[in-house]
C-alpha positions as CSV (number, residue, x, y, z in Angstrom):
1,X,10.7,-2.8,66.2
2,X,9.3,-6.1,65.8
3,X,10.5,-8.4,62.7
4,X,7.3,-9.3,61.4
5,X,7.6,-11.1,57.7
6,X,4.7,-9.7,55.3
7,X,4.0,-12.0,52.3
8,X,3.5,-10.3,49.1
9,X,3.7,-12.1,45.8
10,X,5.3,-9.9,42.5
11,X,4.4,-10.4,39.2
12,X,6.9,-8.8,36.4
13,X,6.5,-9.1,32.7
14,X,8.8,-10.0,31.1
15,X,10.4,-7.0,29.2
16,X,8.4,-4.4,31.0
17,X,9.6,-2.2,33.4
18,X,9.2,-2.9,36.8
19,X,8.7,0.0,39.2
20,X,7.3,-1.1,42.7
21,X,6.7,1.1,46.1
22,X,6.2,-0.4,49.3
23,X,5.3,1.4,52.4
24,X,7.1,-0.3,55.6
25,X,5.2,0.8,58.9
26,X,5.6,-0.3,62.2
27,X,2.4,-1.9,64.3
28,X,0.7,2.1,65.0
29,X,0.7,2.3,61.1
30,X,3.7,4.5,61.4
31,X,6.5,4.5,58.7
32,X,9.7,3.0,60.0
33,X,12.5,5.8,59.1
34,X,14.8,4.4,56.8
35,X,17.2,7.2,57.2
36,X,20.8,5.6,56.2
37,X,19.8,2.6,55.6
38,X,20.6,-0.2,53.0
39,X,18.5,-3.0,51.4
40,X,19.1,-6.0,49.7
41,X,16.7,-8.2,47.9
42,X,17.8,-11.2,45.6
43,X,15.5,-13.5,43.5
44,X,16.4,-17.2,43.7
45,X,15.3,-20.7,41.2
46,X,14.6,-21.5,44.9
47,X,14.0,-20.9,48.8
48,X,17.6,-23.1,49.6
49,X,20.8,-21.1,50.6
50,X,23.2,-20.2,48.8
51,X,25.0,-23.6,48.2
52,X,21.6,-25.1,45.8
53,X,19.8,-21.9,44.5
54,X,20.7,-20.0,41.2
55,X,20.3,-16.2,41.5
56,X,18.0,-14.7,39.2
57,X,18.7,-11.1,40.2
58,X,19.7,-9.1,43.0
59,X,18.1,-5.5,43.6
60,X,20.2,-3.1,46.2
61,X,20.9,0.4,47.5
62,X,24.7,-0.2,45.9
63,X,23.2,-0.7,42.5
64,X,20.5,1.4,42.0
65,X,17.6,-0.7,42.0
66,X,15.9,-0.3,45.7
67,X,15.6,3.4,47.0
68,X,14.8,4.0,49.9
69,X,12.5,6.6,51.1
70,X,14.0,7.9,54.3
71,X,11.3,9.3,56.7
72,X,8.4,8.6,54.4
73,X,8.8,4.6,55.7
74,X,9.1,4.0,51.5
75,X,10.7,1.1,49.3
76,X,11.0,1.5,45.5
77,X,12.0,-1.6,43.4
78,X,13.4,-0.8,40.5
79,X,14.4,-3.2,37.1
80,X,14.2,-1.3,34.3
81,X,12.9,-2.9,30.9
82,X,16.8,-3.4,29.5
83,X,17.4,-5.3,33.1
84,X,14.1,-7.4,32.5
85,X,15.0,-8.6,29.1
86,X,19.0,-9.1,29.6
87,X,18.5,-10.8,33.0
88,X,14.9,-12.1,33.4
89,X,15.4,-14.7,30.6
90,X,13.6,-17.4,31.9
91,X,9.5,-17.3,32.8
92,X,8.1,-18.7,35.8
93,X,7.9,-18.7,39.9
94,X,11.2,-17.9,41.6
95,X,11.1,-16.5,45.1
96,X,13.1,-13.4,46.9
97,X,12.8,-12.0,50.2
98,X,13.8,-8.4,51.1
99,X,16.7,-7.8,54.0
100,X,17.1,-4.2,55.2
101,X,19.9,-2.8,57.5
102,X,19.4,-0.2,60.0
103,X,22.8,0.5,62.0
104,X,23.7,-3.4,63.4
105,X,20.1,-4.7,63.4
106,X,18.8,-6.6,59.9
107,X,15.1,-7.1,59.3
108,X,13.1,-8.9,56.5
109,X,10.0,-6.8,56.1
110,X,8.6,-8.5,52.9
111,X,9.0,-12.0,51.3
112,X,7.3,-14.2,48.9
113,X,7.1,-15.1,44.9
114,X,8.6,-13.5,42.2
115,X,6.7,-14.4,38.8
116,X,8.3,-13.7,35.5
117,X,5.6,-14.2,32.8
118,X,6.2,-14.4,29.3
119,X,5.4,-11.3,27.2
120,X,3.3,-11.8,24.1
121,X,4.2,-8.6,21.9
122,X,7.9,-8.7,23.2
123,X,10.6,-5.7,22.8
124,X,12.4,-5.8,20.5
125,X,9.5,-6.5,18.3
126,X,10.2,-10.2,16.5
């Protein structure tokens, strides 16, 4: 299985739910099975390691936000609206990149921005 990087650019709204599903195939257009595995994904202020970026948020299999779809190939992202308006305080371009484990081998299907824009008519209504 080749570690190819796809770019793809999310935009959330800012106190909206965010419900996201990706399709990971391999290079016949296959679904890669993602039987027992685990996936991490973290939003950062910036594309640095860890020593000079703040975390925004981190989406996993351990807490509930990424689900993945076994056979089907399928990744859900998942930041529910009281997520988005406790944790996505701040508007504007951070960036994340998505790591999943399969046995001892970790690949990064998907990177790229992660846009939090402001919400006009924001919950709880002000």
């Amino acid at each position: 299985m080749a570690n190819i990087t796809a770019i793809y650019n999310i935009n959330v709204k800012q106190g909206a739910t965010y419900d996201k599903v990706l399709t990971w195939k391999n290079a016949n257009g296959n679904p890669i099975d993602l039987t027992g595995a685990t996936a991490l994904m973290k939003v950062k202020t910036s594309k640095c390691d860890n020593t000079c970026s703040g975390l925004i948020i981190e989406l996993s299999t351990t807490n509930g936000r990424i689900i993945l779809g076994g056979v089907l190939g399928t990744i859900q992202l998942l930041i529910s609206a009281a997520d988005n308006i406790s944790i996505l305080t701040t508007c504007g371009q951070f960036y994340y990149d998505l790591s999943i484990t399969i046995g001892s081998a970790i690949y990064y299907p998907v990177e790229g921005t992660f846009t939090v824009e402001s919400s006009i008519s924001k919950w709880p209504f002000r």
